[in-house]
PDB file of N, CA, C and O in Angstrom:
ATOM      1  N   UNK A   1       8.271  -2.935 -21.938  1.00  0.00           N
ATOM      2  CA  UNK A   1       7.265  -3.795 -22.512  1.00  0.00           C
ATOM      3  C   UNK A   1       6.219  -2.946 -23.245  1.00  0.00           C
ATOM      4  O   UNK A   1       6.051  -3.105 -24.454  1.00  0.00           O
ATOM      5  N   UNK A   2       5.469  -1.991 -22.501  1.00  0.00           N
ATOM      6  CA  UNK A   2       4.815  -1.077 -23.089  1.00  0.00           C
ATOM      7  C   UNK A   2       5.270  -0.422 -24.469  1.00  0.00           C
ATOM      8  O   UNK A   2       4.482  -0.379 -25.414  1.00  0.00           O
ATOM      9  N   UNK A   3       6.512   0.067 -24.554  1.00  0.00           N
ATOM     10  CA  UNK A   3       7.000   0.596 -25.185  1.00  0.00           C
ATOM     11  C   UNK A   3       7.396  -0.124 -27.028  1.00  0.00           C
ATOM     12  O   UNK A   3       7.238   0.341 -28.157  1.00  0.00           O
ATOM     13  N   UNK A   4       7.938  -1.400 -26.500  1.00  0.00           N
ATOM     14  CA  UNK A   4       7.687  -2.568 -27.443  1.00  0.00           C
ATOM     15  C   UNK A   4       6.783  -2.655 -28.172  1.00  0.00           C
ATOM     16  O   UNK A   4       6.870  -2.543 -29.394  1.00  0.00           O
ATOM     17  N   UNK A   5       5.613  -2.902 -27.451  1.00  0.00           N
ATOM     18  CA  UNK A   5       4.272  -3.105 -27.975  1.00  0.00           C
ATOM     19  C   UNK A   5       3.927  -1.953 -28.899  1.00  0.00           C
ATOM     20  O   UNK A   5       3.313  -2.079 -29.958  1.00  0.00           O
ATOM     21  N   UNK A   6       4.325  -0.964 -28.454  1.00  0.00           N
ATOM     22  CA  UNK A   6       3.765   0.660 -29.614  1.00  0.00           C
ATOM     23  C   UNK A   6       4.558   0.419 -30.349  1.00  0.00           C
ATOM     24  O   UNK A   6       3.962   0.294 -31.419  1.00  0.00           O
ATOM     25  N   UNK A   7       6.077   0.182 -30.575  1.00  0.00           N
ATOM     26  CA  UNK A   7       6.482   0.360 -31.396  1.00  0.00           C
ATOM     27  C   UNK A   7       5.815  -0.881 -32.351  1.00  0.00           C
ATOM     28  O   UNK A   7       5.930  -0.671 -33.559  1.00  0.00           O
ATOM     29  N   UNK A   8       5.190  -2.039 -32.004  1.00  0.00           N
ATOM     30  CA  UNK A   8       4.854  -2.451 -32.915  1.00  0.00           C
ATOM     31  C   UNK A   8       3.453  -2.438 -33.340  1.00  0.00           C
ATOM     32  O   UNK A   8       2.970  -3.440 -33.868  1.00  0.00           O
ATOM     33  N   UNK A   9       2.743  -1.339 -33.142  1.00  0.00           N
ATOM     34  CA  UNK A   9       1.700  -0.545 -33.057  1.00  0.00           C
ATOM     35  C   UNK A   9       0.713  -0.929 -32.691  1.00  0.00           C
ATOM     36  O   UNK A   9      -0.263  -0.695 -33.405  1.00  0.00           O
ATOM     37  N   UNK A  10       0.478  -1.848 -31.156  1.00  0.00           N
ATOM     38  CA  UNK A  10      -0.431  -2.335 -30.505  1.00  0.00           C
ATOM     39  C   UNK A  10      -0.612  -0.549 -29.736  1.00  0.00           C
ATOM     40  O   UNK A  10       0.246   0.238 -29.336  1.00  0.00           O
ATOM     41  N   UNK A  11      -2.070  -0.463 -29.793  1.00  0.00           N
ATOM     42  CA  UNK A  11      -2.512   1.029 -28.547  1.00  0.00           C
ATOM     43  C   UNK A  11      -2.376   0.286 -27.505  1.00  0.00           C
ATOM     44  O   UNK A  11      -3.018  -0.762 -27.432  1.00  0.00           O
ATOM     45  N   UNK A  12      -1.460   0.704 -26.425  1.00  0.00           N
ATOM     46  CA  UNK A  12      -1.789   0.154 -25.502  1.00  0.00           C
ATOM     47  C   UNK A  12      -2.199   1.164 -24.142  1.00  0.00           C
ATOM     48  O   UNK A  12      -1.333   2.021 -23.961  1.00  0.00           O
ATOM     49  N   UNK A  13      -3.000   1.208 -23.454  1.00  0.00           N
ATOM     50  CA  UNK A  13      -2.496   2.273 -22.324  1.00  0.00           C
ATOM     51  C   UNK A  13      -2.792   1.672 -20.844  1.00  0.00           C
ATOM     52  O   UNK A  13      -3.330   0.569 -20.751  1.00  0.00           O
ATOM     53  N   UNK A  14      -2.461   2.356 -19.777  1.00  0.00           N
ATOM     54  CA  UNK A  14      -1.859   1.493 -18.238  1.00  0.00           C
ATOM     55  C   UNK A  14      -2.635   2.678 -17.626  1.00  0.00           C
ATOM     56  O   UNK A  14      -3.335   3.609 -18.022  1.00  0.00           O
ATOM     57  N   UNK A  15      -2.217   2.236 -16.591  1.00  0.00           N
ATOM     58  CA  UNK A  15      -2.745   3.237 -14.786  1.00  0.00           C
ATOM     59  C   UNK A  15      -2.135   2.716 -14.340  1.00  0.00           C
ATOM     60  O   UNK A  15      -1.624   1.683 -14.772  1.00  0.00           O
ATOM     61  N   UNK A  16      -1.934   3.268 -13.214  1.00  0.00           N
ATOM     62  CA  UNK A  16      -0.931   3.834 -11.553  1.00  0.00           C
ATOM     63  C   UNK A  16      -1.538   4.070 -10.219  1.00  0.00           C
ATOM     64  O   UNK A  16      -2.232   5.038  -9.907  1.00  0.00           O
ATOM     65  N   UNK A  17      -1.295   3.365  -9.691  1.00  0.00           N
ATOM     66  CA  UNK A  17      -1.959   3.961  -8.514  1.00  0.00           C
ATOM     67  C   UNK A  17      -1.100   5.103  -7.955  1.00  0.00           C
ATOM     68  O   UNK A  17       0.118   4.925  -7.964  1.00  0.00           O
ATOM     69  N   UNK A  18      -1.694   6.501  -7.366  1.00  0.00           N
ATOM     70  CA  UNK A  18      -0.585   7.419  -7.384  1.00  0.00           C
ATOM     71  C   UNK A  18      -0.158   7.911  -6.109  1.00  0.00           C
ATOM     72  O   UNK A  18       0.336   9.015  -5.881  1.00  0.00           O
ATOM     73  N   UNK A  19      -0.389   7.005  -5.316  1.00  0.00           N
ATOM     74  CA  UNK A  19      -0.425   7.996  -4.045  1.00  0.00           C
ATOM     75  C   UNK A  19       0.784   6.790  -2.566  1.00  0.00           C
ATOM     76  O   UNK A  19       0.998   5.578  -2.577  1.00  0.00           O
ATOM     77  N   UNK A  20       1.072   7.442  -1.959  1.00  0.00           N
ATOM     78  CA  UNK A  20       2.214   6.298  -1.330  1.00  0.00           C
ATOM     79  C   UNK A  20       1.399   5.494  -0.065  1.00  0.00           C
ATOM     80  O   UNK A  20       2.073   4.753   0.650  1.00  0.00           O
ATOM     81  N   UNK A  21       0.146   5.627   0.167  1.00  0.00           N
ATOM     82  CA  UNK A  21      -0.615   4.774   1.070  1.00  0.00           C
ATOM     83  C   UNK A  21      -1.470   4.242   0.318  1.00  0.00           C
ATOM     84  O   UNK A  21      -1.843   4.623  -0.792  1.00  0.00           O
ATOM     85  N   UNK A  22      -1.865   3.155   1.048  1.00  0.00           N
ATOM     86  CA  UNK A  22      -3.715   2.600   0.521  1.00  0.00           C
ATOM     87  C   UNK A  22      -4.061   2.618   1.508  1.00  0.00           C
ATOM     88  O   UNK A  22      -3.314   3.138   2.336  1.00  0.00           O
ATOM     89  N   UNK A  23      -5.938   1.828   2.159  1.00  0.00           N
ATOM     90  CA  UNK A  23      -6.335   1.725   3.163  1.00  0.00           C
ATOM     91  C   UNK A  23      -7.043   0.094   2.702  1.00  0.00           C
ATOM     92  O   UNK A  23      -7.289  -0.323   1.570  1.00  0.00           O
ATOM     93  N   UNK A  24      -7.223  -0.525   3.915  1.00  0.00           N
ATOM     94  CA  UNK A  24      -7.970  -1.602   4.040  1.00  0.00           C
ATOM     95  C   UNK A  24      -8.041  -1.681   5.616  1.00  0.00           C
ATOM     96  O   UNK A  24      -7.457  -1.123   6.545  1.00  0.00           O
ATOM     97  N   UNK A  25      -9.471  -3.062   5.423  1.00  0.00           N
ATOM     98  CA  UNK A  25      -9.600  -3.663   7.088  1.00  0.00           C
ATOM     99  C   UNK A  25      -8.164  -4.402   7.835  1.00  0.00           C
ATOM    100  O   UNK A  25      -7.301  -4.999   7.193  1.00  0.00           O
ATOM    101  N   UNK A  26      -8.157  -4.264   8.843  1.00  0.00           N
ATOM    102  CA  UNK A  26      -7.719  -4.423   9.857  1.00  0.00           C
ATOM    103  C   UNK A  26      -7.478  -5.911   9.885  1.00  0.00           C
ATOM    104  O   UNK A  26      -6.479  -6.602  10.084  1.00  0.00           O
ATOM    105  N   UNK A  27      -9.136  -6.240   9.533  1.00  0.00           N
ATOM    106  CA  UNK A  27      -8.686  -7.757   9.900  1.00  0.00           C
ATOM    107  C   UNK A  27      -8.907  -8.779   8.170  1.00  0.00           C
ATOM    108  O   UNK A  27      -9.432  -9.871   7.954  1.00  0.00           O
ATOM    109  N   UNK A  28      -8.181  -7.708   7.184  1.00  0.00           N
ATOM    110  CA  UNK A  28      -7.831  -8.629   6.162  1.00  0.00           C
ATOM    111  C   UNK A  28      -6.326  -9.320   6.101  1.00  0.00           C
ATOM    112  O   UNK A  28      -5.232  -9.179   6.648  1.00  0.00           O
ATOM    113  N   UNK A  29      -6.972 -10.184   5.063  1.00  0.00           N
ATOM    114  CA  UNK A  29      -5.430 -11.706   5.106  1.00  0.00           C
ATOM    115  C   UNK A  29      -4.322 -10.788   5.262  1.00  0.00           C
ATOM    116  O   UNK A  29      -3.395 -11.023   6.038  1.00  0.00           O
ATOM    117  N   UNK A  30      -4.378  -9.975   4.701  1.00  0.00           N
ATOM    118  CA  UNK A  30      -2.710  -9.681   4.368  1.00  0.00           C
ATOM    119  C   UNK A  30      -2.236  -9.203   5.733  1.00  0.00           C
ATOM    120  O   UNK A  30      -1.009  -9.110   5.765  1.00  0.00           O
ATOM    121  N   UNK A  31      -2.895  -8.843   6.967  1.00  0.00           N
ATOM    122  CA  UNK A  31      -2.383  -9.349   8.584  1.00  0.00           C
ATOM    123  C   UNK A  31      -2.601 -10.035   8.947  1.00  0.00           C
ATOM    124  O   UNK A  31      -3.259  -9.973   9.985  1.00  0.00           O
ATOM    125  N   UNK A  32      -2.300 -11.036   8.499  1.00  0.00           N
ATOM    126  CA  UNK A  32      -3.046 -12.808   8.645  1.00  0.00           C
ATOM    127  C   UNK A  32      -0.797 -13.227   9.773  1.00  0.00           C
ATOM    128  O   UNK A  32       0.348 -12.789   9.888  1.00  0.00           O
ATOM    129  N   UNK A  33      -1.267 -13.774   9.986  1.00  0.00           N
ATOM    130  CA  UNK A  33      -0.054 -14.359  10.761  1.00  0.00           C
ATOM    131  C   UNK A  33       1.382 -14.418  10.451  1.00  0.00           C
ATOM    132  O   UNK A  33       1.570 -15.441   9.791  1.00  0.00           O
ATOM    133  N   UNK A  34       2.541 -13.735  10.646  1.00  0.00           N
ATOM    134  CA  UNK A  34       3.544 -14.072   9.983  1.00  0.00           C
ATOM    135  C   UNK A  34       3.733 -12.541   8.613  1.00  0.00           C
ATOM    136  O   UNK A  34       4.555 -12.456   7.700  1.00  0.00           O
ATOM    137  N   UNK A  35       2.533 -11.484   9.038  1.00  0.00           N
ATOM    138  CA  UNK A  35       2.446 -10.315   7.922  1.00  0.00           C
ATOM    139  C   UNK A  35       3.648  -9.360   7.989  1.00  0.00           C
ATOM    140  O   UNK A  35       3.857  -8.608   7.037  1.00  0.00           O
ATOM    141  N   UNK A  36       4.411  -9.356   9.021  1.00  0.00           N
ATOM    142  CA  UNK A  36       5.258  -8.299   9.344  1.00  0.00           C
ATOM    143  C   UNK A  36       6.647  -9.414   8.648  1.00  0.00           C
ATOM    144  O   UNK A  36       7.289  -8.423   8.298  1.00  0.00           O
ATOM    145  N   UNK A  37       7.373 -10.352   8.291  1.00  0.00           N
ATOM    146  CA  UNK A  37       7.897 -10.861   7.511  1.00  0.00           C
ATOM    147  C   UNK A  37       7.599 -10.586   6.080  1.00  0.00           C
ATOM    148  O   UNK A  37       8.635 -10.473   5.426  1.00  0.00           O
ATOM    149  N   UNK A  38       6.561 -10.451   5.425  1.00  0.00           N
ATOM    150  CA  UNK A  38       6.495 -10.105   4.311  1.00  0.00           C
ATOM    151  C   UNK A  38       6.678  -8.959   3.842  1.00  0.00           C
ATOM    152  O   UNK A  38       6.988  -8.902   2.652  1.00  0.00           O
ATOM    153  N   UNK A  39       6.544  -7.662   4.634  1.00  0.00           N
ATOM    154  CA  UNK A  39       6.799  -6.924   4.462  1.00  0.00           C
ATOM    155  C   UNK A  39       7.744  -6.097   4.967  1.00  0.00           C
ATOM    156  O   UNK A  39       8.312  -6.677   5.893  1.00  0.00           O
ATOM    157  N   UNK A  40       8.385  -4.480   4.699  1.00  0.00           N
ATOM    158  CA  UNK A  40      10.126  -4.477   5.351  1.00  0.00           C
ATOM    159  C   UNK A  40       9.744  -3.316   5.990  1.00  0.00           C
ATOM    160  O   UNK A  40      10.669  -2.549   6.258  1.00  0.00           O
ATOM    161  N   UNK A  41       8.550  -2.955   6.330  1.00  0.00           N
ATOM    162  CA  UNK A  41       8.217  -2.084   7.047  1.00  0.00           C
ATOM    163  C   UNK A  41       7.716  -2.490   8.750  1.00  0.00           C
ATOM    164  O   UNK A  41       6.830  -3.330   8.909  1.00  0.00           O
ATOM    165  N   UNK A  42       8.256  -1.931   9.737  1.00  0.00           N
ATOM    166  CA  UNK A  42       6.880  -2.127  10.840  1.00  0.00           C
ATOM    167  C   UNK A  42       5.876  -1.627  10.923  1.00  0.00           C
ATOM    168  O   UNK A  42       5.480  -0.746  10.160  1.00  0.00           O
ATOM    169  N   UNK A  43       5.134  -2.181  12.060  1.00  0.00           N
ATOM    170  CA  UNK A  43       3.674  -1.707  12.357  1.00  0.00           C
ATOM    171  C   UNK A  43       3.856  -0.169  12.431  1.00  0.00           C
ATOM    172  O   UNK A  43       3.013   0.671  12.117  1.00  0.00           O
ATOM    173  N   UNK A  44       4.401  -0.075  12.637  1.00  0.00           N
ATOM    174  CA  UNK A  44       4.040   1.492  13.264  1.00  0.00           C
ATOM    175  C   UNK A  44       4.498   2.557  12.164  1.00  0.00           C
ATOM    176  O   UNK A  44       3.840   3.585  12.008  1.00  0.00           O
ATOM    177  N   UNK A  45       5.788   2.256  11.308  1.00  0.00           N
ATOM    178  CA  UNK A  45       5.665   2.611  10.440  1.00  0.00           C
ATOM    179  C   UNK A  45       4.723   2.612   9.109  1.00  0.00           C
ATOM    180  O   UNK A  45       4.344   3.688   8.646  1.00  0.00           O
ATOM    181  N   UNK A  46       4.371   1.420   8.530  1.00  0.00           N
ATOM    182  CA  UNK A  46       2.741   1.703   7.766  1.00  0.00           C
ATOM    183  C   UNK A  46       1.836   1.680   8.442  1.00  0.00           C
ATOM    184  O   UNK A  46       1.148   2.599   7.998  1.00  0.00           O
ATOM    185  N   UNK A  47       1.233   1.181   9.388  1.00  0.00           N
ATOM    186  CA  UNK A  47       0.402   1.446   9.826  1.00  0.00           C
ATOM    187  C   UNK A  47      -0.108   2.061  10.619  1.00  0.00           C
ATOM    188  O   UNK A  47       0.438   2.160  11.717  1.00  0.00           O
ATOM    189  N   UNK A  48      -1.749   2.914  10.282  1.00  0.00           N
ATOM    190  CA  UNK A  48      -2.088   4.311  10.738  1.00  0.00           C
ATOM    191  C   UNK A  48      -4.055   3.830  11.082  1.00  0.00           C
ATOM    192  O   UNK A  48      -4.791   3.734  10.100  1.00  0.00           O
ATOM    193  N   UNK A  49      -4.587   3.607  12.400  1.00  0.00           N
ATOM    194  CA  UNK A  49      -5.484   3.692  12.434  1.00  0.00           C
ATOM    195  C   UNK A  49      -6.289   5.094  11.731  1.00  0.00           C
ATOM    196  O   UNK A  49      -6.014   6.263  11.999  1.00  0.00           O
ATOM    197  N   UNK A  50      -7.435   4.581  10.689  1.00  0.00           N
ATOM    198  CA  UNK A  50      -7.913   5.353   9.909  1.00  0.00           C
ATOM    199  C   UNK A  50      -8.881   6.673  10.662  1.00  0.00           C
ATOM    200  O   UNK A  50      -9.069   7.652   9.939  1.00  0.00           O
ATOM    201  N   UNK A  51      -9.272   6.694  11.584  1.00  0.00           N
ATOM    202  CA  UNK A  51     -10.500   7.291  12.423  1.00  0.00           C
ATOM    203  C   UNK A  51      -9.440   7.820  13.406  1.00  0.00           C
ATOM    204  O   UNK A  51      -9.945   8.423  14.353  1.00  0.00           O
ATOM    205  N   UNK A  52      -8.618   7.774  13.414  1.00  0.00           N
ATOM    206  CA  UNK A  52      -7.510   9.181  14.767  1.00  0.00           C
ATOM    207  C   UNK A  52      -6.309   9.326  13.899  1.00  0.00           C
ATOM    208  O   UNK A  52      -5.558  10.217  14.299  1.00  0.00           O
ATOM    209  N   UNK A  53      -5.848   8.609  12.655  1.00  0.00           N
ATOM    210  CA  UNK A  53      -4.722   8.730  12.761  1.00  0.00           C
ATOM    211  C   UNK A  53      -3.114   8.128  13.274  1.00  0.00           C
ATOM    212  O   UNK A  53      -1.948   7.961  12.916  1.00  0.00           O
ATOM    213  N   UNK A  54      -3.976   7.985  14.260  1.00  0.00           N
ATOM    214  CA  UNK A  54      -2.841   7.164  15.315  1.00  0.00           C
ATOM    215  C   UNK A  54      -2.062   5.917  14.753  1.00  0.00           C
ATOM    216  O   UNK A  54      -2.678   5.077  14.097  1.00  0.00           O
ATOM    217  N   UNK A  55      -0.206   5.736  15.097  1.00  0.00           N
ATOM    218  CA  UNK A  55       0.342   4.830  14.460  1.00  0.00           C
ATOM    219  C   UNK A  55       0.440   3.868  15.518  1.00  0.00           C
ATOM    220  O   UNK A  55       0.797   4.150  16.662  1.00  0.00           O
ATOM    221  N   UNK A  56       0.101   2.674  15.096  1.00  0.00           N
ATOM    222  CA  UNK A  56      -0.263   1.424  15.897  1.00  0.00           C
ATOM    223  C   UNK A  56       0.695   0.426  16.495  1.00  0.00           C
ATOM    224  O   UNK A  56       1.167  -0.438  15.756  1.00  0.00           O
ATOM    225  N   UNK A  57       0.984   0.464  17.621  1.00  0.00           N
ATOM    226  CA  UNK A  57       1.663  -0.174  18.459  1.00  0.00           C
ATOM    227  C   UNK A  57       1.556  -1.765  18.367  1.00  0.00           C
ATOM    228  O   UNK A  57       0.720  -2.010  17.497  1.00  0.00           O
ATOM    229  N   UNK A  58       1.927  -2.627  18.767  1.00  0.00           N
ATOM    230  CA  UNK A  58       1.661  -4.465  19.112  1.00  0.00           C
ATOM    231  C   UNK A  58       0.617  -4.023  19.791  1.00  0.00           C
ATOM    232  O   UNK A  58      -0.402  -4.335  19.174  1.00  0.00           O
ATOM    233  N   UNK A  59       0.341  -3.358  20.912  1.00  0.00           N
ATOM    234  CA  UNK A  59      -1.238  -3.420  21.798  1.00  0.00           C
ATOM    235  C   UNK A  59      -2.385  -2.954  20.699  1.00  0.00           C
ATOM    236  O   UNK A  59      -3.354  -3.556  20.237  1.00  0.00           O
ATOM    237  N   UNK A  60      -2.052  -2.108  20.557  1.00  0.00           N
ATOM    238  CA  UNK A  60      -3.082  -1.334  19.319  1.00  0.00           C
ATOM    239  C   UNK A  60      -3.538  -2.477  18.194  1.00  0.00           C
ATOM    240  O   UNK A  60      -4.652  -2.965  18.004  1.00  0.00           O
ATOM    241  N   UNK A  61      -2.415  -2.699  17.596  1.00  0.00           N
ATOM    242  CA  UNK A  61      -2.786  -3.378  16.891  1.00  0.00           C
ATOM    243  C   UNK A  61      -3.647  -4.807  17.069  1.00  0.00           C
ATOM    244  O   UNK A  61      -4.569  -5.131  16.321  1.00  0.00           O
ATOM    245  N   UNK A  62      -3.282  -5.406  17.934  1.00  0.00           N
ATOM    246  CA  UNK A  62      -4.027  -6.308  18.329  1.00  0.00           C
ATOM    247  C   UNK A  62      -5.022  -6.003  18.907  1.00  0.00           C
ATOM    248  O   UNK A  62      -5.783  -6.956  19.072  1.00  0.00           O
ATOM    249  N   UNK A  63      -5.301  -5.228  19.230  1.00  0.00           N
ATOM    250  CA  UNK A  63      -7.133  -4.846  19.879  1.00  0.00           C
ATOM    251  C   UNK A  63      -7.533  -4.204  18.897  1.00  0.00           C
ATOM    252  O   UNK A  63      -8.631  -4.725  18.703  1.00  0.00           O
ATOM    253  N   UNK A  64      -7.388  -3.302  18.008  1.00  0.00           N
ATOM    254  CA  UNK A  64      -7.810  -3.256  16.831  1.00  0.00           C
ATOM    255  C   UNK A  64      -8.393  -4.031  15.630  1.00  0.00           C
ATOM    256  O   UNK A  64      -9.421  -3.838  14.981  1.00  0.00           O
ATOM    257  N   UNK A  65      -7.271  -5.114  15.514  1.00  0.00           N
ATOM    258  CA  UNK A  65      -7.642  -6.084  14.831  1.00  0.00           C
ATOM    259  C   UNK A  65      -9.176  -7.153  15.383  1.00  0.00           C
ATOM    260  O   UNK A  65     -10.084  -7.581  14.670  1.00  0.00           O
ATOM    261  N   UNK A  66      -8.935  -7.351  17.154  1.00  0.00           N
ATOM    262  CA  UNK A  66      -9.777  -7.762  17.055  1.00  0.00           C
ATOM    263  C   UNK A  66     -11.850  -7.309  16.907  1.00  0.00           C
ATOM    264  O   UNK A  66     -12.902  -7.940  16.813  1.00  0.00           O
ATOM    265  N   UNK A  67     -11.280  -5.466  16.992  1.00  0.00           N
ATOM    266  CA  UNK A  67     -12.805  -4.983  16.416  1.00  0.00           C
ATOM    267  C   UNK A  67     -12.857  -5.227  15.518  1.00  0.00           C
ATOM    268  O   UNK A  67     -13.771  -5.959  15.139  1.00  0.00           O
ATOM    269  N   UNK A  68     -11.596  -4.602  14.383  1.00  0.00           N
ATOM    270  CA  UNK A  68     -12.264  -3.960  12.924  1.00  0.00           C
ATOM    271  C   UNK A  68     -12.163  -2.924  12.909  1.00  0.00           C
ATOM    272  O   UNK A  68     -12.473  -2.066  13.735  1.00  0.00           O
ATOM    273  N   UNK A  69     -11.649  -2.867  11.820  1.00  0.00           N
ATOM    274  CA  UNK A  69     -11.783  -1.093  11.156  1.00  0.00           C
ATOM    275  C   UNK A  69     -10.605  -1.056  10.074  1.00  0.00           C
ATOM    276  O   UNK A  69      -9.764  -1.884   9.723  1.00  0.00           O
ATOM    277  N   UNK A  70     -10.875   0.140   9.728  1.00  0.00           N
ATOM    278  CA  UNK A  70      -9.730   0.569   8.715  1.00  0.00           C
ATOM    279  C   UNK A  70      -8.352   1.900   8.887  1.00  0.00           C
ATOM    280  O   UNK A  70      -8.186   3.106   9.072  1.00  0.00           O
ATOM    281  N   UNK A  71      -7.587   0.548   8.653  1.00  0.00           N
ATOM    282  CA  UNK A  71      -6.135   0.979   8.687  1.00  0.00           C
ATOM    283  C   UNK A  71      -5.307   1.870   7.166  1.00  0.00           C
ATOM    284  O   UNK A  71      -5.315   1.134   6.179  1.00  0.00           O
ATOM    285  N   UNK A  72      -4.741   3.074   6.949  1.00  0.00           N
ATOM    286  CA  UNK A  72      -4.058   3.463   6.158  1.00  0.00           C
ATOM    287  C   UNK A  72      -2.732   2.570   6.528  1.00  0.00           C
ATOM    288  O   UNK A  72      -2.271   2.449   7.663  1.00  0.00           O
ATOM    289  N   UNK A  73      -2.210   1.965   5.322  1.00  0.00           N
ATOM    290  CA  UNK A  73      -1.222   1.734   5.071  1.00  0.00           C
ATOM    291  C   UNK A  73      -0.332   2.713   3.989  1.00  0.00           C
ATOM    292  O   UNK A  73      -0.567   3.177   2.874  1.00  0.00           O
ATOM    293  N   UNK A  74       0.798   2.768   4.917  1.00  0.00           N
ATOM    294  CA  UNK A  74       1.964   3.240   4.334  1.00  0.00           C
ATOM    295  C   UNK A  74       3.337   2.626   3.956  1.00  0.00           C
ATOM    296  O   UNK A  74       4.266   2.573   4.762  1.00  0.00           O
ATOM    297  N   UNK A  75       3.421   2.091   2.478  1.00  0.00           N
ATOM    298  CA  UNK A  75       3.995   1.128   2.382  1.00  0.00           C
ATOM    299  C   UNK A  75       4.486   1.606   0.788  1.00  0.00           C
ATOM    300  O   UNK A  75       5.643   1.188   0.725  1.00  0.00           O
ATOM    301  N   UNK A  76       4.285   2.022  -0.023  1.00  0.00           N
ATOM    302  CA  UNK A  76       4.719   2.821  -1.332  1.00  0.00           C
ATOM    303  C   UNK A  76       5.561   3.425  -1.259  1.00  0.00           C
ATOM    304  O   UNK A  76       5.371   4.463  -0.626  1.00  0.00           O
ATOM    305  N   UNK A  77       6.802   3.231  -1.750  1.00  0.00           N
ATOM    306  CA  UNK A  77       8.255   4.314  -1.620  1.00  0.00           C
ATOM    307  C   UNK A  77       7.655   5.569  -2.881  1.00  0.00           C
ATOM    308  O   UNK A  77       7.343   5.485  -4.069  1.00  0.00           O
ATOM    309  N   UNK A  78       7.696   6.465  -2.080  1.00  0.00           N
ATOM    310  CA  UNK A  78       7.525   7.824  -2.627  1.00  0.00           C
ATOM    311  C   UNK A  78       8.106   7.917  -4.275  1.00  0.00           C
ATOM    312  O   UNK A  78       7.504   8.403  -5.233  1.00  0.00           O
ATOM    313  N   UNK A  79       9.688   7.186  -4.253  1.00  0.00           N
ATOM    314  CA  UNK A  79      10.325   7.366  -5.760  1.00  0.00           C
ATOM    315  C   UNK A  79       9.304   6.315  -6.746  1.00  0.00           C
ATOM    316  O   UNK A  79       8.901   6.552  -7.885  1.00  0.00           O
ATOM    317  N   UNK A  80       9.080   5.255  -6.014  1.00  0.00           N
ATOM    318  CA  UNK A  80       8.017   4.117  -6.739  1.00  0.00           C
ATOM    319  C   UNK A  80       6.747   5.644  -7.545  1.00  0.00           C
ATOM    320  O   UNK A  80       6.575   6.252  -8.601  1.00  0.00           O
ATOM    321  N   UNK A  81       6.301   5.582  -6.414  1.00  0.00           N
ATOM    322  CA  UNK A  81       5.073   6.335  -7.237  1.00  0.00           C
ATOM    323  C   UNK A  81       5.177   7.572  -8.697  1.00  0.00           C
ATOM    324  O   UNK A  81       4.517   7.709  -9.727  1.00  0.00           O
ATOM    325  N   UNK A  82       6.611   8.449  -7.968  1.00  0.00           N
ATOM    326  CA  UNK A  82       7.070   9.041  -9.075  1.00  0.00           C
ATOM    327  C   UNK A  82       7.786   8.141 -10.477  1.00  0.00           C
ATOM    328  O   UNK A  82       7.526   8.645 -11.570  1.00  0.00           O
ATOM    329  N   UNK A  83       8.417   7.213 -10.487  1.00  0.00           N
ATOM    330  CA  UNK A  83       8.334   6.783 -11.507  1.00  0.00           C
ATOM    331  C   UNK A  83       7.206   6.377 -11.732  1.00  0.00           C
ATOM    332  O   UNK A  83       7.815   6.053 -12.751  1.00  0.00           O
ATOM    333  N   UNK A  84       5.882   5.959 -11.872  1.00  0.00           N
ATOM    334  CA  UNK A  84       4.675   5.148 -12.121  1.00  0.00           C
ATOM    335  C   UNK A  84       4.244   6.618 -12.851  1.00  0.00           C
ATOM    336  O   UNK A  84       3.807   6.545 -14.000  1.00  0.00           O
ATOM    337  N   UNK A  85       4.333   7.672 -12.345  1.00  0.00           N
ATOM    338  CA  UNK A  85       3.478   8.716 -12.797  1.00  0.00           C
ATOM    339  C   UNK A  85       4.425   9.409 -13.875  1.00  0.00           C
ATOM    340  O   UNK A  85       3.861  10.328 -14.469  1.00  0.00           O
ATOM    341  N   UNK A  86       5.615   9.192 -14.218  1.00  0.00           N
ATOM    342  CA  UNK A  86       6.152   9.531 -14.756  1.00  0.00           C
ATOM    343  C   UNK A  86       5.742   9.869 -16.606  1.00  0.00           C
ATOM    344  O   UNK A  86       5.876   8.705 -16.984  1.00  0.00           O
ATOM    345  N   UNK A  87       5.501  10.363 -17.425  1.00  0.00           N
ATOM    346  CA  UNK A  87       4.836  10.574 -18.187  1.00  0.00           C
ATOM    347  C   UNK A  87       6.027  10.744 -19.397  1.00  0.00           C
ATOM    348  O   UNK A  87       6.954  11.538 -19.239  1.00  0.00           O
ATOM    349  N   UNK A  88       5.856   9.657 -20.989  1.00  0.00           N
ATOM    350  CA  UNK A  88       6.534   9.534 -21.618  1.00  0.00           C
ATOM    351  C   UNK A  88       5.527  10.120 -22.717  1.00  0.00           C
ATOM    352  O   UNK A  88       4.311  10.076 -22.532  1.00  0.00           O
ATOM    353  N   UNK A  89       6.279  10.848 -24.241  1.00  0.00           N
ATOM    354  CA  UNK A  89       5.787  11.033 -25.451  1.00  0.00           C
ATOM    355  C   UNK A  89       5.947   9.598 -26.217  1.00  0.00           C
ATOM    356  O   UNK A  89       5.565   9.473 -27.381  1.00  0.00           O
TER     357      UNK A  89
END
């Protein structure tokens, strides 16, 4: 699409996010009920309490959630990011 567009000499330019985690709260929607279906990862695999590190169990997670705080998620396939950063002339 990008590519289209130059050739028909729209400038266009994009960003990437570049890195294979993000972070957010604990107790945002997207662990709202039914979150581990949407996504093909488990808890414990993306998710990383932000302040130890630590990968979060069903107990964890649920007492976590009900303080608050912030969780690294790991959820970006490594090849995803390398193509995104991938750099064309």
């Amino acid at each position: 699409m990008i590519e289209e567009a130059r050739r028909r000499g729209v400038d266009v330019t994009t960003e990437a996010y570049p890195y294979t985690a993000g972070m957010t709260d604990l107790g945002s929607a997207i662990f709202d009920e039914g979150w581990q279906g949407r996504r093909a990862a488990s808890r414990s695999t993306i998710c990383k309490w932000a302040a130890t590190g630590e990968r979060l169990t069903a107990e964890s997670f649920a007492r976590y959630r009900k303080q608050g705080g912030y969780v690294a998620i790991h959820s970006i396939p490594e090849e995803v990011v390398r193509l995104a950063m991938r750099t064309r002339s």
